[in-house]
C-alpha positions in Angstrom: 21.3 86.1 46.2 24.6 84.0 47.4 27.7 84.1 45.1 28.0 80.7 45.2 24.4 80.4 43.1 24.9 83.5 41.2 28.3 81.4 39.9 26.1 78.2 39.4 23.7 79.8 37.8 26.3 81.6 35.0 27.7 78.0 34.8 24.1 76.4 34.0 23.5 79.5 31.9 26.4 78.3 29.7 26.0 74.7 29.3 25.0 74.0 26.0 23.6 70.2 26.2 20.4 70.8 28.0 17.8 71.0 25.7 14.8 68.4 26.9 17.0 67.2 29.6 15.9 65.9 32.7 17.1 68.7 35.8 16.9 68.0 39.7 18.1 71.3 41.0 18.9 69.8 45.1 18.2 72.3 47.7 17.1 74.4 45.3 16.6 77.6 47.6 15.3 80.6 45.2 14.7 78.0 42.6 17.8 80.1 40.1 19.1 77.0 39.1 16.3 75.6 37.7 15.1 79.0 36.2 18.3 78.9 34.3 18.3 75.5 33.1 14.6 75.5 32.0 15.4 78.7 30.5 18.1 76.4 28.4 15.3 73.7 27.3 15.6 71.2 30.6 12.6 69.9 32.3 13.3 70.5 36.1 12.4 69.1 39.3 13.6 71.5 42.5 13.4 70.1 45.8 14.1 71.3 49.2 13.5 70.7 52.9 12.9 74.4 53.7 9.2 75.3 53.3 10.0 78.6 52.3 12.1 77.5 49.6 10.0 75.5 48.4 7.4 78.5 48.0 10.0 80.8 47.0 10.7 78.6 43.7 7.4 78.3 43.3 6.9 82.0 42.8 10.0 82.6 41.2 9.5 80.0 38.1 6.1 81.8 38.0 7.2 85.4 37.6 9.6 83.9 35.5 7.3 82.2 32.9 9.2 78.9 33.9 6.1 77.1 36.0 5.5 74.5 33.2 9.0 73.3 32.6 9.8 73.3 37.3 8.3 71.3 39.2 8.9 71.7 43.2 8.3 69.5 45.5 9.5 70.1 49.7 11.8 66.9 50.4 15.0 66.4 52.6 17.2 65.1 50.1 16.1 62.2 47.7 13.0 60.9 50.8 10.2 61.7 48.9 11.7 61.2 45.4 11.0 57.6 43.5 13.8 55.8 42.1 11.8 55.5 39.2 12.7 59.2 38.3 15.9 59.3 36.6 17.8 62.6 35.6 20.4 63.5 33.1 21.8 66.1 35.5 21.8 66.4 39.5 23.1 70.1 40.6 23.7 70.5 44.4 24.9 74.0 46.4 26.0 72.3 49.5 25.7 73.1 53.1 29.7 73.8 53.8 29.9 73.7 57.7 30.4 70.7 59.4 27.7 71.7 62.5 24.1 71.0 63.5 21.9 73.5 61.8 19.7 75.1 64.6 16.9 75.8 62.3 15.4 76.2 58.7 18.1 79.1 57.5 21.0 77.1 58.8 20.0 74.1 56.8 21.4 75.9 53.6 24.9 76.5 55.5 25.2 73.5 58.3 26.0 69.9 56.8 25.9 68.4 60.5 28.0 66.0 62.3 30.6 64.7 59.9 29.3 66.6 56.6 26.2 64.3 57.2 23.9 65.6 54.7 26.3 65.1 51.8 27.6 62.3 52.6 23.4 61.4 51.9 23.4 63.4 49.0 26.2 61.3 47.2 25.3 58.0 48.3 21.6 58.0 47.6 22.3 59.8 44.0 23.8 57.0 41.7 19.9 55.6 42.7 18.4 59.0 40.8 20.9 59.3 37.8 19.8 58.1 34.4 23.2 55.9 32.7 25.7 58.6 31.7 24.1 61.1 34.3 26.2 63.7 36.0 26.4 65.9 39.0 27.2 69.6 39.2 28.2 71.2 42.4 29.5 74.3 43.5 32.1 74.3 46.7 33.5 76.8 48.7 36.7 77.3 50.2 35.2 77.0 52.9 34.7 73.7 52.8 38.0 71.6 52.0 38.1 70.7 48.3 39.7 67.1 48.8 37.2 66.0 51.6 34.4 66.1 49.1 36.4 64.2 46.4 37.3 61.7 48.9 33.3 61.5 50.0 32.7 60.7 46.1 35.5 58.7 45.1 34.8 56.1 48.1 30.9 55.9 46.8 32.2 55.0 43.1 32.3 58.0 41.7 35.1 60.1 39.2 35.8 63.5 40.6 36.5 66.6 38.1 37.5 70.1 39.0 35.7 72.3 36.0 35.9 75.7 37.2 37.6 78.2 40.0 36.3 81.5 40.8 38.3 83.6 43.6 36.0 86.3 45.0 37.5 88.5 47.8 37.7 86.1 50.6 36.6 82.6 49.2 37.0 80.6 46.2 34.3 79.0 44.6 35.1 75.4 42.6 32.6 74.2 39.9 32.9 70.2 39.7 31.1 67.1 38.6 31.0 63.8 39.5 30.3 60.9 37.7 29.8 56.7 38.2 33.3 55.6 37.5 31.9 53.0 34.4 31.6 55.9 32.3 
């Protein structure tokens, strides 16, 4: 397991709002963050482009007794989501490097060409948050912190710094974003 979803997962672990929420765990890799949150009463959906994910979730919210409370379903981003689904919370591990990923395992590390695939993320999720909805990301130091509240603040959102976690040679920042009306 990452650090980075070993810290998200402590920080889902903790939240204490999310009994019979509504979860979409994006790029949900292992499927930890929705383990934890169904674990906590949400209702999750994980999604993620890589196949393997995809079936690695699948297994994991079996062994974990989570399978009724997760589904999983193998999307890039929001493309085979409807608008119709609304969630209370959106959490998101980004890809940090700004280059082409060359194949599946890069997809969970490469953002492409100018940060590409989160600059998708954040402007197609105001269309998947319920009113009042929130998203929960985790960012490295490896990508710059001000970059991705720049990316958010120009699509309308607010921009909070929750947590900071310094391991030995990166630090990890917890934030959320929000729709600016709230």
């Amino acid at each position: 397991m990452y650090k980075s979803s070993e810290l998200i997962a402590q920080f889902v672990d903790s939240m204490q709002d999310l009994d019979g929420k509504l979860v979409l765990d994006m790029g949900c890799g292992s499927g930890i963050v929705s383990i934890f949150a169904a674990n906590r009463g949400a209702v999750c959906l994980a999604v993620d482009k890589n196949h393997a994910s995809v079936e690695c979730t699948i297994e994991n919210a079996n062994i974990n007794g989570m399978s009724k409370k997760i589904r999983v379903k193998q999307s890039n981003l929001f493309e085979k989501l409807s608008t119709q689904e609304k969630f209370d919370f959106i959490f998101i591990n980004p890809p940090y490097y700004e280059k082409e990923p060359l194949n599946d395992f890069e997809m969970a590390f490469n953002a492409g060409s100018d940060y590409r695939v989160i600059r998708e993320f954040i402007a197609e999720s105001k269309e998947y948050l319920k009113e009042n909805g929130i998203i929960y990301l985790i960012i490295s130091s490896d990508l710059e912190l001000h970059l991705i509240a720049k990316m958010f603040f120009e699509s309308g959102f607010s921009f909070n710094l929750l947590q900071l976690k310094k391991k030995f040679l990166e630090t990890f920042y917890i934030a959320n974003a929000f729709t600016k009306l709230q």
